[in-house]
C-alpha positions in Angstrom: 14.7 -4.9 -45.4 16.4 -1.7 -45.5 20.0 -1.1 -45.9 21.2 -1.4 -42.3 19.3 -4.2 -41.7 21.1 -6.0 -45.0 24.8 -4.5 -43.7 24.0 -6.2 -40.3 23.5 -9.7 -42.4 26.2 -9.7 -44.5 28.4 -8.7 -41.4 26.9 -11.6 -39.5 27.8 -13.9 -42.4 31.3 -13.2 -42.7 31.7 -13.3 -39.1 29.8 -16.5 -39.0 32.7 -17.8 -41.2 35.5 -16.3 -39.3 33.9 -17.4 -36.1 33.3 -21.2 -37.3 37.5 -21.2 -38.3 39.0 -20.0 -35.2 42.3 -22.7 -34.8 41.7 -24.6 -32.2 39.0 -27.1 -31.3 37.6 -25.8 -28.0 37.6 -22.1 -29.4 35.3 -23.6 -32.2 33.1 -24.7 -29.8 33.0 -21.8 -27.8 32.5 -19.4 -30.8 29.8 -22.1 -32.2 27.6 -22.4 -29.4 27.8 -18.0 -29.2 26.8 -18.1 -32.5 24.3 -20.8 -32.5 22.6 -18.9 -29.6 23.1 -15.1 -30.5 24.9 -14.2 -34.1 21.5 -13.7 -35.7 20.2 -10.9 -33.0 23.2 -9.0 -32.6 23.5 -5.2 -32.8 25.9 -3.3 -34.7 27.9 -2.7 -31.3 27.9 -5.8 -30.3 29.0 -7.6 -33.7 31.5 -4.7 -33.2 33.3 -6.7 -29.7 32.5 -10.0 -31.4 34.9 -9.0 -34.3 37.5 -7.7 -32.1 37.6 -10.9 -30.7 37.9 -13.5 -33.4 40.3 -11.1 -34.9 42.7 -9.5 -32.4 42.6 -12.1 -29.8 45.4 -14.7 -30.2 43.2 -18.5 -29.3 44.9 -19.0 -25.9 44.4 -15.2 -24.6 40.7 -15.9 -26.1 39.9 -19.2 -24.7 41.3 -18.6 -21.0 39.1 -15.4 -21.0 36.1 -16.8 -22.7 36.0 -19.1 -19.8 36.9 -17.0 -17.3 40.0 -18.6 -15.9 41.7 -15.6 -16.5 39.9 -11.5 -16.6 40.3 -9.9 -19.8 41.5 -6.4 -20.5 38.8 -3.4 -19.9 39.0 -3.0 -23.8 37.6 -7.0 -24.6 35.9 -7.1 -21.0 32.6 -6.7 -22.9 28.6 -8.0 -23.0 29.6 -10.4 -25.9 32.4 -12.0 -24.0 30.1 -12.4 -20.9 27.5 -14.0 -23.6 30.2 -16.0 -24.5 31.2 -16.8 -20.6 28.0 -18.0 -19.9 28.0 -20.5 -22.5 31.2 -21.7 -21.3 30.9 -25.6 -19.4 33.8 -24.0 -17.5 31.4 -22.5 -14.9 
């Protein structure tokens, strides 16, 4: 394993934390079943818009976007929040 591939692991594992403690129930869901499905296989890039939104994102902006009853900004509009969208029961 070189040392990329062991920075992508330990960043997955700390965002695996964050993600599984987001506040409110249905957000842990939402962020579980992402995870569940796609934290292991991300790219750098992509763990890069995951962070931004378990971190910036307050839980109601995050959940009505991650289900897509409302359109995120341009700058959290990205492939991991359609990942996330699609896992949504909302659709």
């Amino acid at each position: 394993m070189t040392d990329h591939d062991n920075e992508l692991e330990l960043r997955r594992k700390k965002l695996q934390f964050r993600g599984a403690h987001r506040g409110t129930k249905e957000n842990d869901i939402l962020v579980g079943r992402f995870m569940d499905a796609h934290l292991a296989t991300l790219n750098a890039r992509q763990l890069d818009e995951f962070e931004a939104l378990i971190v910036d994102i307050p839980d109601a902006d995050f959940f009505k976007w991650a289900t897509g009853k409302e359109k995120a900004p341009a700058a959290y509009d990205t492939e991991v929040l359609a990942m996330i969208n699609e896992l949504s029961n909302a659709r």
